[in-house]
C-alpha positions as CSV (number, residue, x, y, z in Angstrom):
1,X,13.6,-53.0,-31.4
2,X,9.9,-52.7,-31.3
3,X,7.4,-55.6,-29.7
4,X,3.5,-55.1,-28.9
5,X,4.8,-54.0,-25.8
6,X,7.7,-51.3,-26.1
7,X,10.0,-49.7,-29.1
8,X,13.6,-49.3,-27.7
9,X,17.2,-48.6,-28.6
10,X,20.7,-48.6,-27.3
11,X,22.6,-44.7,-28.0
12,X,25.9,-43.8,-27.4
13,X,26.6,-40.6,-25.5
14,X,28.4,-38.4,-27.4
15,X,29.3,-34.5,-26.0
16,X,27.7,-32.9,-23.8
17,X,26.8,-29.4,-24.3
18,X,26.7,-27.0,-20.9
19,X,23.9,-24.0,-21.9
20,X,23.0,-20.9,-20.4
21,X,20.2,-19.4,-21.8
22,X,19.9,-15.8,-21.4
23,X,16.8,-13.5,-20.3
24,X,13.7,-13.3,-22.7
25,X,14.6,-16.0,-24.8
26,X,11.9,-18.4,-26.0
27,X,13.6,-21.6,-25.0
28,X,12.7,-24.0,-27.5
29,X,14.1,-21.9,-30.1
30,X,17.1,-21.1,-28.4
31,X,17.4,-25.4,-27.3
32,X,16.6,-25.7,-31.3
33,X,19.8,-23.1,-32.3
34,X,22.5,-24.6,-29.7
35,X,21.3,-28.1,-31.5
36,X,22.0,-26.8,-34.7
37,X,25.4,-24.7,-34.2
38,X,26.6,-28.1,-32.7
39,X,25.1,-30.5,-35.5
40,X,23.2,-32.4,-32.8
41,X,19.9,-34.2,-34.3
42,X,19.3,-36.4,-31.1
43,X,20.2,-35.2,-27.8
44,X,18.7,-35.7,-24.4
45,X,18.0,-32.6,-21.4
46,X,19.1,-32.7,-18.3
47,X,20.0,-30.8,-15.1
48,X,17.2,-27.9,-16.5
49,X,17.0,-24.7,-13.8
50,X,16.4,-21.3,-13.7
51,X,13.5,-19.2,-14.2
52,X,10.9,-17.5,-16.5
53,X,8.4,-14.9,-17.2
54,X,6.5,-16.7,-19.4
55,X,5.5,-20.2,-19.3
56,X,3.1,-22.1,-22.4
57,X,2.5,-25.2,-21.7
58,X,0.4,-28.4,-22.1
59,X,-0.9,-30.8,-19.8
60,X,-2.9,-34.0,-19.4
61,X,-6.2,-32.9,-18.3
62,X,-8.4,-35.9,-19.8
63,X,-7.8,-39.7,-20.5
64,X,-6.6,-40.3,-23.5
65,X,-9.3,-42.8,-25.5
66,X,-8.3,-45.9,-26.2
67,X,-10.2,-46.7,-29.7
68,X,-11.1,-43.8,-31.3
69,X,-8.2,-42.7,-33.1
70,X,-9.7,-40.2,-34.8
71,X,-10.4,-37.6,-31.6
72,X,-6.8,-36.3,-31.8
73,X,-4.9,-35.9,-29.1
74,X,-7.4,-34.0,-27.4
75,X,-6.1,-34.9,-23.9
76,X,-4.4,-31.8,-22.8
77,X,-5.2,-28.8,-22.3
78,X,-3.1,-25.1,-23.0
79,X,-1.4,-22.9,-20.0
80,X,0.0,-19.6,-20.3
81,X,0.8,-17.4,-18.2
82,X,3.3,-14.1,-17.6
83,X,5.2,-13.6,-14.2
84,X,7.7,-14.9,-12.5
85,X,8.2,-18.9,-11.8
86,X,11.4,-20.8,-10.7
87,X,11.9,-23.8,-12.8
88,X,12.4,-26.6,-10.6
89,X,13.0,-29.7,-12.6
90,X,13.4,-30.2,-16.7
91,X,14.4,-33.3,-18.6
92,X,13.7,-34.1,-23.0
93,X,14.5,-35.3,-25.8
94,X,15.5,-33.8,-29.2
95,X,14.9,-35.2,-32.4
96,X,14.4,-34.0,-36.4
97,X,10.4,-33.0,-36.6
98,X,8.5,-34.0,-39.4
99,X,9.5,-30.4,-41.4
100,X,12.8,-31.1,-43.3
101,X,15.8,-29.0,-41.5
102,X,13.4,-28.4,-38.1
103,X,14.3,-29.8,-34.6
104,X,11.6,-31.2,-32.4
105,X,12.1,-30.2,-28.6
106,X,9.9,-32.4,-26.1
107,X,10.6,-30.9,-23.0
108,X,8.7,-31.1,-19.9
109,X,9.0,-28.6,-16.6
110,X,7.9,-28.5,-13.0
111,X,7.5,-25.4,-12.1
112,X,6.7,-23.0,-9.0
113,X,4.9,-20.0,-9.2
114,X,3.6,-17.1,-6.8
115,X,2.4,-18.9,-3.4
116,X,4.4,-21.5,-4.0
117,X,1.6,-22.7,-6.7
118,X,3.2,-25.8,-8.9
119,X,2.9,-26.6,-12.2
120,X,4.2,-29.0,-14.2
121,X,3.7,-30.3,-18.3
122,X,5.1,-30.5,-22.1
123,X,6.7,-27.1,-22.7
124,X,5.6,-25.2,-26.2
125,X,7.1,-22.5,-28.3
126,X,6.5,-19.2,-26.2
127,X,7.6,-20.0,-22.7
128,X,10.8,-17.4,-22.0
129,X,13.3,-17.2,-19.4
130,X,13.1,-14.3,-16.6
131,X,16.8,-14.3,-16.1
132,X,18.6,-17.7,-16.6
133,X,17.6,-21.0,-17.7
134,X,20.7,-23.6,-16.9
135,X,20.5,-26.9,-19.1
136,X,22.9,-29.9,-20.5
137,X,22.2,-31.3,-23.4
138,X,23.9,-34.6,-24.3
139,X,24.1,-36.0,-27.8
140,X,22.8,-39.5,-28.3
141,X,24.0,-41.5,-31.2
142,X,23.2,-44.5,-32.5
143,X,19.6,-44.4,-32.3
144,X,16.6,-42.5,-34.0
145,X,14.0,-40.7,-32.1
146,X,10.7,-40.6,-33.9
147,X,7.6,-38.3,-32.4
148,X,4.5,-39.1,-34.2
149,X,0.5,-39.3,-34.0
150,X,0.1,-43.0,-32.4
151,X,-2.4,-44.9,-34.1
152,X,-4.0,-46.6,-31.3
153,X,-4.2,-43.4,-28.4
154,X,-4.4,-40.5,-31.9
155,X,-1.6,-38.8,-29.0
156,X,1.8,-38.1,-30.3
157,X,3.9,-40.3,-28.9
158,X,7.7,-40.7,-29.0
159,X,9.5,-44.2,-30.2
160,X,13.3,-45.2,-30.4
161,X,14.9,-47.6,-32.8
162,X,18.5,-48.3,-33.9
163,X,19.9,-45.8,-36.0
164,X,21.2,-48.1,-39.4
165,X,23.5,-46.2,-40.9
């Protein structure tokens, strides 16, 4: 369903997949290759801990303008850095990107870091695991995921509809 206000859908769970991802894997990959072996196209992440060496990441570091859609979703800006950080919280979506045969991770992690610095923000290609990262992944069917450029904001933004087949 889609209004002025909100796009929605109603998903069935299907499995759920336990995953242990093991050290100096790049985690979206590795999130991308469990969806595949399983023939998962939608799935939603939960109960994501563990820890990495290397974090990329995005985060919101300007508002997002409201009428000039052409700006791009110049609203974030990049993090990466190598060490040690514990992953304290982690929850997405999955869903077919734009490229035929290609998953779309949209994941998002709080972090800690050395002095107990925190971090948090939308997790790219390039962040790796130190020694473990501990994630379910449940399939949703039912439903579509779309992630696309939003006309309105220029950010890409997720929506949800009713799968009709």
């Amino acid at each position: 369903m889609e209004t002025n206000h909100f796009s929605s859908g109603v998903a069935r769970q299907g499995r759920t997949i336990a995953i242990r991802i093991f050290p100096d894997l790049d985690v979206l990959e590795t999130i991308e290759e469990v969806c595949k072996d399983y023939g998962i196209q939608y799935a939603q992440i939960t109960t994501c801990i563990g820890s990495l060496r290397r974090i990329s990441m995005n985060f919101v570091s300007t508002p997002i303008p409201k009428k000039d859609a052409t700006s791009g979703s110049g609203y974030t800006s990049r993090m990466e850095m190598d060490g040690a950080f514990s992953v304290l919280s982690g929850q997405g979506l999955v869903s077919p990107a734009i490229e035929q045969g290609k998953l779309n991770t949209h994941l998002h992690f709080v972090i800690s870091g050395q002095h107990d610095a925190v971090y948090g923000g939308h997790v790219e290609h390039g962040t790796r695991t130190l020694t473990t990262l501990d994630l379910f992944l449940t399939e949703l069917q039912g439903m579509r995921i779309v992630r696309k450029k939003d006309p309105v904001t220029g950010a890409v933004v997720t929506s949800f509809s009713q799968d009709d087949e």
